[in-house]
C-alpha positions as CSV (number, residue, x, y, z in Angstrom):
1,X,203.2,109.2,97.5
2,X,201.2,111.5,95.1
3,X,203.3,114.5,94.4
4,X,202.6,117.7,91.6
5,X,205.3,120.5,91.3
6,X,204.3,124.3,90.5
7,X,207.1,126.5,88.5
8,X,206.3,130.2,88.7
9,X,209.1,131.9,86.8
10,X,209.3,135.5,86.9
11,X,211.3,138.1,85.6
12,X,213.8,138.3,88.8
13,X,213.5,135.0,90.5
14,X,212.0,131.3,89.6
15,X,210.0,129.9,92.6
16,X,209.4,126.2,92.7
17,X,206.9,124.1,95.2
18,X,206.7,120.9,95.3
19,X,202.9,119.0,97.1
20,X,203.0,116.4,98.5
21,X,200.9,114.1,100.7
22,X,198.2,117.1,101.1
23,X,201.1,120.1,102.2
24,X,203.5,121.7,100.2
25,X,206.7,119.6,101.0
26,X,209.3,122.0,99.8
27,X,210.0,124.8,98.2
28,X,212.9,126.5,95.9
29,X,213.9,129.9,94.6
30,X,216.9,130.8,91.7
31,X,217.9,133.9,89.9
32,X,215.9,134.1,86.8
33,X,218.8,135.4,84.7
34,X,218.9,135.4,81.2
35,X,217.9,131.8,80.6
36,X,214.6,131.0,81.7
37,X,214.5,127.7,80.6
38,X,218.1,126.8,82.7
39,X,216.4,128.8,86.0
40,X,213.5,126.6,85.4
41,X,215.3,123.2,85.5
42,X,217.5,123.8,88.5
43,X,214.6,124.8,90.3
44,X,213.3,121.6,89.3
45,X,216.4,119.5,90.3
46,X,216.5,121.5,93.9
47,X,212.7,120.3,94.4
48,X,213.1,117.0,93.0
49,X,216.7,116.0,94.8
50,X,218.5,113.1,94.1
51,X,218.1,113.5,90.5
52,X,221.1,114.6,88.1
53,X,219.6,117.6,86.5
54,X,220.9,116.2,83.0
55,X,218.7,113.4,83.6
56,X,215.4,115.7,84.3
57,X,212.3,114.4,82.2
58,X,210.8,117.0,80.5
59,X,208.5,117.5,82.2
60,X,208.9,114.8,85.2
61,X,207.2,111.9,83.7
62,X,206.0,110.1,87.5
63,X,205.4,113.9,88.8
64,X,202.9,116.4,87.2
65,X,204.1,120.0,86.4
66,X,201.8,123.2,86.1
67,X,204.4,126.2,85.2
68,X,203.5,130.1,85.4
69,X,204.5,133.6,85.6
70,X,206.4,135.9,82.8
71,X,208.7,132.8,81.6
72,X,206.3,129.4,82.0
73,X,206.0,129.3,77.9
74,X,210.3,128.7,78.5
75,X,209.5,125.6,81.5
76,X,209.3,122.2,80.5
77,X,205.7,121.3,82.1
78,X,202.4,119.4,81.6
79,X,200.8,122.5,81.0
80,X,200.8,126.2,82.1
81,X,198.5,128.1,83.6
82,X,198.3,132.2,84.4
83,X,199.8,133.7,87.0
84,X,197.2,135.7,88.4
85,X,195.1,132.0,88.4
86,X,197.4,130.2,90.3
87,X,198.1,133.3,93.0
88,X,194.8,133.1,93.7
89,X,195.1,129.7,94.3
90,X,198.3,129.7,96.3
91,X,197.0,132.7,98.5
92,X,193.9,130.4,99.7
93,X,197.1,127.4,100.5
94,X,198.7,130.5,102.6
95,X,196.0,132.3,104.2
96,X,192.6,130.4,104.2
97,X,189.4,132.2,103.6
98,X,191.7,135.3,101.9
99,X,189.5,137.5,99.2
100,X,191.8,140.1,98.4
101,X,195.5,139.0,96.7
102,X,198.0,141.9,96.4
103,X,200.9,140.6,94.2
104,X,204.0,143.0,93.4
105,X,206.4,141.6,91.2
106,X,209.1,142.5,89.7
107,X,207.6,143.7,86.4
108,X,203.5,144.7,87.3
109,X,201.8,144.3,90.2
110,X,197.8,142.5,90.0
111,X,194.8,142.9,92.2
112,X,192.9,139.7,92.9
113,X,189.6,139.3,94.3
114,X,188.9,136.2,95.5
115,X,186.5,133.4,96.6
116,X,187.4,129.8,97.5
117,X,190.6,130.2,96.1
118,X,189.0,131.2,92.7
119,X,189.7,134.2,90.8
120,X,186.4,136.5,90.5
121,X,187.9,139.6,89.5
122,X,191.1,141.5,88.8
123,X,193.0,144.3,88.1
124,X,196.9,144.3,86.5
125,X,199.2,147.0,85.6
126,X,202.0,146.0,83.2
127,X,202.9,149.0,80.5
128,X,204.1,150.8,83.6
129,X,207.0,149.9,86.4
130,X,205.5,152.2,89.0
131,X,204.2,150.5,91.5
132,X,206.2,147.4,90.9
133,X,209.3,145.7,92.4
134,X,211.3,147.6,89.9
135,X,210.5,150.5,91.3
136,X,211.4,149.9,94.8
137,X,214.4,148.2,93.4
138,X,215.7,151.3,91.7
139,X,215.0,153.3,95.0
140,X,217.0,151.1,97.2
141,X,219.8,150.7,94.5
142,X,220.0,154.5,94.6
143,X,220.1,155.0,98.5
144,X,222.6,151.8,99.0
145,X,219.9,150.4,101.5
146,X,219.4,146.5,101.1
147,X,216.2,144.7,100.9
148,X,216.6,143.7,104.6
149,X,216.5,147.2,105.8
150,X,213.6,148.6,104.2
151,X,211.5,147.6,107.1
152,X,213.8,149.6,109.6
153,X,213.6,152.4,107.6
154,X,209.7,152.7,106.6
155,X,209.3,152.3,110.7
156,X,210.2,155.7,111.2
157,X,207.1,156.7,109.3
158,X,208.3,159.8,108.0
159,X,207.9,160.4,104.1
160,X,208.6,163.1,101.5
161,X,206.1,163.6,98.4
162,X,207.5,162.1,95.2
163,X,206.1,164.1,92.1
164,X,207.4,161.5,89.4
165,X,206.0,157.7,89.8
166,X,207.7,157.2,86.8
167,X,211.2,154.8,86.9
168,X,212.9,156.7,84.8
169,X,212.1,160.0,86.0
170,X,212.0,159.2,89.7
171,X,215.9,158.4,89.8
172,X,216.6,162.0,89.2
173,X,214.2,163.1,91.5
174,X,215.7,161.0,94.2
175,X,219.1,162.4,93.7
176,X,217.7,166.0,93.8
177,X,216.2,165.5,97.2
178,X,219.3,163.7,98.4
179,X,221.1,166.8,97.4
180,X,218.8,168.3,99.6
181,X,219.5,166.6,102.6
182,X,216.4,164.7,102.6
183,X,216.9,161.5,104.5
184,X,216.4,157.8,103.3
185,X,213.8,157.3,105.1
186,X,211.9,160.2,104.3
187,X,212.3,159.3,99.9
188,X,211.7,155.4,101.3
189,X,208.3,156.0,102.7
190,X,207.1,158.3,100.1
191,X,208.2,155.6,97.6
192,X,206.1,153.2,99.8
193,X,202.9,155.6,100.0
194,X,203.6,156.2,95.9
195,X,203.5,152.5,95.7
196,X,200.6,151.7,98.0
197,X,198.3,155.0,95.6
198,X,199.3,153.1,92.3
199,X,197.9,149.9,93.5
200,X,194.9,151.4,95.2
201,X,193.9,153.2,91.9
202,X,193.7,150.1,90.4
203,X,192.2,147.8,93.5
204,X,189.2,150.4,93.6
205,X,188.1,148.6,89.8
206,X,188.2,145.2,91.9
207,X,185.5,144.3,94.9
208,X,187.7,144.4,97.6
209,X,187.4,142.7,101.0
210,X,189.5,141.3,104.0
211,X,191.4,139.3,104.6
212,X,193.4,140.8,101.8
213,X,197.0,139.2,101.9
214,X,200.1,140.8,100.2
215,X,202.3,138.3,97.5
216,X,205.4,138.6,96.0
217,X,208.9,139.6,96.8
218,X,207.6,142.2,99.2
219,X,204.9,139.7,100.9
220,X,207.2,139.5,104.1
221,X,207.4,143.7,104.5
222,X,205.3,144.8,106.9
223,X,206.2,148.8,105.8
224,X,205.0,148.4,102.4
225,X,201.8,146.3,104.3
226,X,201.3,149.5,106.3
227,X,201.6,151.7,103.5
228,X,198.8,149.7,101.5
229,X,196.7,149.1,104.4
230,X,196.5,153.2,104.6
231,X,195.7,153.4,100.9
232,X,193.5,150.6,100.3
233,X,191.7,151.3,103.8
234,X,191.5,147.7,105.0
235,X,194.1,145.7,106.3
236,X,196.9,144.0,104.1
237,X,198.8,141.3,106.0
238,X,202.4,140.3,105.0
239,X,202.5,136.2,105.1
240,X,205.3,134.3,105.5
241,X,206.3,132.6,102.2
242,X,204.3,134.7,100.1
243,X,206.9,135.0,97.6
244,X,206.1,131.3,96.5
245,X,202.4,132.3,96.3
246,X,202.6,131.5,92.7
247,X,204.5,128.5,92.9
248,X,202.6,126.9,95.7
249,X,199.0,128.0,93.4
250,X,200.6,126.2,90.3
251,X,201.7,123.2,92.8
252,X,198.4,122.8,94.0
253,X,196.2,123.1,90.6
254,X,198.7,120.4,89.1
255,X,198.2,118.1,91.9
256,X,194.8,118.4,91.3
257,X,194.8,117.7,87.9
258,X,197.0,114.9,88.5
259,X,194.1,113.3,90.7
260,X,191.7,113.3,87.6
């Protein structure tokens, strides 16, 4: 069996896939942390079972390794390649035919026009949290709403105008209209559309086209979807798995290499 693995370690979670016999076979997710290089070898030992993670090769010396994302210099590999490179090519894996990759991480979010699974132009924001995972993050923390509810709440549609996109300043903002009595939902979906106007400043510098695809720890929200559908003016669908968008790209470019 010809296998590859792909090792996207980001700044909240590492995300492992491992290919297979033409399909991605399995896939893996830990807690960044503080240690990159630990996250990255028990994501390793989850995708490659059976084997004591003391006894890891660095990298596996029968199974190729492409690692990416904020931490890949930290991930024992072949060889690493960019993230926005192999989201591209894990977006095409996901949604054949895509041409328009929408990836919010935890640090930045990218805009990625694509062809064949090929990057041919991009846009990334990362001096500034607004807009990313971080953001949102903050937001939820604040309101004591969990990941799993966002959804719920962004399905009321209703939204407030948030003056600061800024992290820092945005917290206080949010406990001023808590104060008064705005609802959750209301600072939620005006987070969302403040999200969704970030990344569609940035998406109008790339050629856009459908099917555009949303990656990332948000790739399964179909309220932050809507929200960037109404910016960006085409649709943005959520796909299942898209947080391993990275992962699955880096899987399938070492796989590939491993071939010649």
């Amino acid at each position: 069996m010809r296998a590859a693995i792909g090792i996207d370690c980001g700044s909240t979670f590492c995300k492992g896939a491992l290919y297979a016999d033409g399909r991605v076979a399995a896939l893996a997710v830990r807690p960044t942390g503080w240690d990159l290089a630990a996250a990255g070898r028990r994501v390793l030992a989850d995708l490659l079972e059976g084997r004591p993670e003391p006894a890891l090769p660095e990298p596996a010396d029968d199974v190729p390794v492409v690692a990416t994302g904020y931490g890949r210099e930290k991930i024992p590999a072949s060889r690493t390649v960019t993230e926005i490179t192999c989201h591209a090519r894990g977006a095409e894996y996901l949604r054949p035919g895509v041409r328009c990759v929408i990836d919010v991480g935890g640090q930045d979010y990218k805009v990625i026009a694509v062809r064949d699974g090929k990057v041919q132009s991009f846009q990334m924001n990362d001096k500034c949290a607004a807009g990313s995972g971080r953001f949102l993050e903050m937001v939820l923390h604040r309101l004591e709403v969990p990941l799993e509810q966002l959804d719920a709440l962004l399905a009321e549609e209703k939204s407030v105008a948030l003056n600061s996109t800024c992290v820092v300043f945005a917290e206080s903002e949010v406990i001023g209209l808590l104060a008064q009595g705005v609802s959750r939902a209301e600072i939620l979906g005006g987070v969302a559309a403040s999200m969704a106007a970030k990344i569609a400043g940035q998406a109008a510098r790339v050629g856009l086209a459908a099917p555009a695809v949303l990656t990332g720890g948000l790739s399964a929200s179909r309220g932050i979807s809507r929200a960037l559908t109404k910016s960006l003016g085409l649709p943005v669908e959520p796909i299942p798995d898209g947080l391993y968008a990275g992962a699955i790209g880096a899987a399938c470019l070492a796989f590939e290499s491993g071939l010649r």
